[in-house]
N, C-alpha and C positions, 0 to 999 in steps of 0.2 A: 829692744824691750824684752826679747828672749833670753837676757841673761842676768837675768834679778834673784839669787835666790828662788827658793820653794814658789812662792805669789809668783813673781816674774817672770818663771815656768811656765808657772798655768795660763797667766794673763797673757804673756807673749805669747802661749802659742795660740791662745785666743784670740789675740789680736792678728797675730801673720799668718795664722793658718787656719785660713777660709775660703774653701770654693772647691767643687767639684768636677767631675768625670762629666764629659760634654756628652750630652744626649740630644733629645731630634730639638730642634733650634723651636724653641714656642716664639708664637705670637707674640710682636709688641704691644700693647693695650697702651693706647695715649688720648685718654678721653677732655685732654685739655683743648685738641687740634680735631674730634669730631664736629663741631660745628664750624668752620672755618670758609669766610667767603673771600671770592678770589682777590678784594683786598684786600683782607688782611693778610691772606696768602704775601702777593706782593710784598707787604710790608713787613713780614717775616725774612721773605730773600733780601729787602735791601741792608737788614741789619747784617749782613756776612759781609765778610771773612769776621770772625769773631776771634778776640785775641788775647790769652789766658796768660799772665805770667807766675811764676811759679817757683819751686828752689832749682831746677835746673834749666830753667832759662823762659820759656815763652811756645806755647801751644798754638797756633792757629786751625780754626776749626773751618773748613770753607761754604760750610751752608749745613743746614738744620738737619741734625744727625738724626733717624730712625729707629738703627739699630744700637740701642743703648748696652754697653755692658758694664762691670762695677769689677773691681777686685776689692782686697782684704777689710777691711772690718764697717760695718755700717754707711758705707757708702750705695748698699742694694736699697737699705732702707727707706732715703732720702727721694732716692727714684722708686720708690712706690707710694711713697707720699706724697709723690706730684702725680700718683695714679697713672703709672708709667710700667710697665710691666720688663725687665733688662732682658736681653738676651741669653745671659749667665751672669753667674753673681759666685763670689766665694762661699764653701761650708762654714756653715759656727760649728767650733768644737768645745766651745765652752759654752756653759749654759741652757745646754739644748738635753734632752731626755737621749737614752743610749740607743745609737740609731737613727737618728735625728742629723739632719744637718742642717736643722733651721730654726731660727727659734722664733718661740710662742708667737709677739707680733706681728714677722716678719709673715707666718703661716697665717694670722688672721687676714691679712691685707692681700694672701695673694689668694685666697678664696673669695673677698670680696670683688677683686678683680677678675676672677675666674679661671685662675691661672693653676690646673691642677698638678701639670708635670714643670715648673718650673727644672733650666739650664743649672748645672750647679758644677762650678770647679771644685774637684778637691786638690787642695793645695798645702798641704799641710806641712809638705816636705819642700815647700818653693811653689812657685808658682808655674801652673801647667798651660807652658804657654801654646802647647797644639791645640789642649782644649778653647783657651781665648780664639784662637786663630779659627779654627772651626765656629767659631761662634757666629764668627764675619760683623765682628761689630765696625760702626762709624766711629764710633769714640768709646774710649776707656775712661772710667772714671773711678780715682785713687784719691781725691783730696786729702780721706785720711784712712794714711797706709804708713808706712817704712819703706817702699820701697826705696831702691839704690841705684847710682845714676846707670849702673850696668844695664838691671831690669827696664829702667826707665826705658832705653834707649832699645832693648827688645822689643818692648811692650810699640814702641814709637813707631816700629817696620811693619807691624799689623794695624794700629788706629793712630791717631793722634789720643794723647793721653792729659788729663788733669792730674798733675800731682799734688801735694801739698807744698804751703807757702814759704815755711822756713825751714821747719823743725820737725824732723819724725813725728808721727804721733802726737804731737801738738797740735790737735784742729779742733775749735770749741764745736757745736753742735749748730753753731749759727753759721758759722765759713763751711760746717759742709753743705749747709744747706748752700750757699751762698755761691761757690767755686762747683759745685755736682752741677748745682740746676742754671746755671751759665755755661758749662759745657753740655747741656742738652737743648742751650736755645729757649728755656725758659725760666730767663731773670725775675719776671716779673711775677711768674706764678713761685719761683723762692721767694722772692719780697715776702708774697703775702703767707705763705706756709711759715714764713719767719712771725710773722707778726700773731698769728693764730698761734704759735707755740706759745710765743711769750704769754700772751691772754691765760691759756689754760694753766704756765704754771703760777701767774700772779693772780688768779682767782683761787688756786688748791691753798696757796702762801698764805692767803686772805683769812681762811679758815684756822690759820695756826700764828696769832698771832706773838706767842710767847718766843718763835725763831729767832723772829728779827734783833738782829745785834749780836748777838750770840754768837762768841768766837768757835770757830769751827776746822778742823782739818782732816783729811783722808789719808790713810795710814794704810802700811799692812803688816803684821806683825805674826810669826809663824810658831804657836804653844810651843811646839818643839825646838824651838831653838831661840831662846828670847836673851840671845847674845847682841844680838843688831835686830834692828825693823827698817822700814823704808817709808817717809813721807812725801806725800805727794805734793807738787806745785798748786798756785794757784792758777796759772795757767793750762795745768792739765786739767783733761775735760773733768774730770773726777770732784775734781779739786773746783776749778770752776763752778761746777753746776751748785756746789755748796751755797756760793756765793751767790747763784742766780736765786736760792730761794733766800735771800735777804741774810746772811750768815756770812761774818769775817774770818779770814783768815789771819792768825794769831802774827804781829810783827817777828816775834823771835822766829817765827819758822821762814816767814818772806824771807827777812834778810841774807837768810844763809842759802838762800837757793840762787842760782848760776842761772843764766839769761840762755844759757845753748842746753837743758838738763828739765825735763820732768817730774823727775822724784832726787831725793839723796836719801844716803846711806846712815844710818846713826846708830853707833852705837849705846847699848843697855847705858852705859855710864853718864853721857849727853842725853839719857830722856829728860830732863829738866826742861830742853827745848819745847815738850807740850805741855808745862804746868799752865800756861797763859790760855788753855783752850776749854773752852765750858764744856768740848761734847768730844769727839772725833768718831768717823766710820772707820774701820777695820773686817778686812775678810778670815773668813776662820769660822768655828764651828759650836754646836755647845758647850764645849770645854775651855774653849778659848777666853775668856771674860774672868773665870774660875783659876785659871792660870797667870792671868795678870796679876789679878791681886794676888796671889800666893807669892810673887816674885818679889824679892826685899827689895830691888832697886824700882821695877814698872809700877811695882804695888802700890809705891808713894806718889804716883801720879795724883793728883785731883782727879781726875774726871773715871782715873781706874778706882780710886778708892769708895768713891760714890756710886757708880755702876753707869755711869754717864757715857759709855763706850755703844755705838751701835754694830755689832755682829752682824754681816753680813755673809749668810752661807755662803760657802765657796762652793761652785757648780752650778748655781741656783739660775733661773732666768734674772732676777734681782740681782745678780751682781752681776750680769754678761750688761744690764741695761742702766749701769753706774756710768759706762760708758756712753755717754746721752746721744742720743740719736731722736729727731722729733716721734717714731713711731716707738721708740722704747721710752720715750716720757711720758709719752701719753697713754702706756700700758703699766706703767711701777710708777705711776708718781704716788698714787695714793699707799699707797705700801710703803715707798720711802718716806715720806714725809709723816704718817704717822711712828714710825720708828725714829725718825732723829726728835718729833714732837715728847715721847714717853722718856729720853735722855735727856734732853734741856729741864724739863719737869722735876729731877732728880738735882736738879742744880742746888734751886733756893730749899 
């Protein structure tokens, strides 16, 4: 993911490089398991050995881990929104204010939790595995990362690890809930954090209902060089969550995308691939929208010649939380969804 062009840059290293420098080990906060009577204790141990399979092969977890810890991109998230406090967790280096290595949500939820000095790897250049190690976690959890089966299998000598299922960086926002809080021993409390997401973004959806149907795709296209851009899958989370608030993704773009691939490459000559899309998101800046259309070839797009393109700052907390994670939907939904609402408007 780090080697896309200018975007690919940023986002890759947004996305692989996360986590910091191991400080004194905080408290786990797991206020799922403060009421807990010795049945159901019990019947917490009978469900072990717990047994995760994965793209490189099959985790077993041997009984209900404590000490939680997360690497690379929004997998800290998921375990603070089952109100779980990790023992270290990767930096954000995108998205976050200079100085920062956390962003917005992820700092509301660990002040609700009480968690002042949060564990933070930085990992920016790889992953610092003394710091995980120090961290003395039970289990790692990567659902969605890039890691590689090397790191894997590092990562493996210090905890048992969750990786993701197939594909780098292919995890919707519903497998991480789904793969994180099964390697914490709490399926059921993902069920329902799955099911409370959906609600909130099909109630926000409710209010807009001019989206629905409305062909849609995630782009990123760089002013300075608008020789090629890069569209995104619908598979990717990006791309996906288009789709979660009731918006299609256009056949000519599905077709040409590869089953093992994220995004593809296009170049300036092939933008005809998004004449079919009423709207599309792109990251980029206030010039960027003014620059499309000045372009003889981007210019003739529909949706650039109408202004039907949603900008989405690069840097921004809004675009760090394009990559859905339930506590970044639940902080930028209403942000997003009045922006791609003001671009479909511009259609008819």
């Amino acid at each position: 993911m780090k080697k896309i062009s200018l975007f690919l840059t940023v986002i890759m290293s947004m996305l692989l490089a996360l986590v910091g420098c191991a400080q004194e080990e905080p408290s786990t906060t797991d206020t799922s398991n403060n009421e807990g009577t010795n049945t159901e204790e019990a019947a917490d141990a009978s469900g072990y050995p717990i047994v995760i399979e994965h793209a490189f092969g099959e985790t077993t977890i041997e009984e209900k881990p404590e000490r939680i810890a997360t690497i690379a991109w929004a997998n800290h998230d998921v375990v603070l929104a089952l109100d779980v406090v990790p023992v270290g967790f990767s930096a954000a280096n995108y998205g976050v204010e200079e100085g920062s290595s956390i962003h917005p949500w992820t700092q509301e939820k660990l002040t609700e939790l009480g968690e002042e000095n949060p564990n933070i790897y930085q990992d920016t250049d790889g992953l610092d595995f003394e710091a995980i190690a120090d961290s003395n976690p039970d289990v790692i959890l990567a659902a969605y990362s890039g890691i590689t089966q090397e790191e894997y299998d590092t990562l493996s000598e210090i905890a048992p690890v969750v990786a993701y299922q197939e594909t780098p960086w292919v995890t919707s926002w519903r497998e991480q809930i789904t793969f994180n809080s099964m390697g914490m021993g709490m399926a059921e409390e993902g069920e329902q954090l799955i099911a409370d997401t959906e609600k909130l973004i099909a109630d926000k959806v409710s209010e807009y209902p001019e989206i629905a149907g409305k062909k849609a795709a995630f782009v990123s296209m760089d002013a300075v060089d608008l020789s090629k851009f890069y569209i995104y899958s619908a598979e990717d989370p990006r791309g996906e969550f288009l789709t979660e608030l009731g918006m299609l993704y256009p056949e000519s773009i599905s077709s040409q995308m590869s089953e093992d691939s994220f995004y593809i490459e296009v170049s300036a000559e092939n933008a005809d691939m998004l004449n079919d899309a009423d709207i599309f998101v792109s990251y980029g800046d206030e010039n960027t929208l003014a620059a499309l259309q000045a372009d003889p070839i981007l210019g003739k797009i529909p949706a650039v010649e109408r202004g039907s393109v949603v900008i989405i700052g690069n840097g921004t907390p809004l675009a760090a939380a394009l990559n859905p994670n339930p506590l970044a939907i639940e902080y930028s939904i209403d942000e997003y969804v009045t922006l791609i609402s003001e671009a479909v408007n511009k259609v008819n």
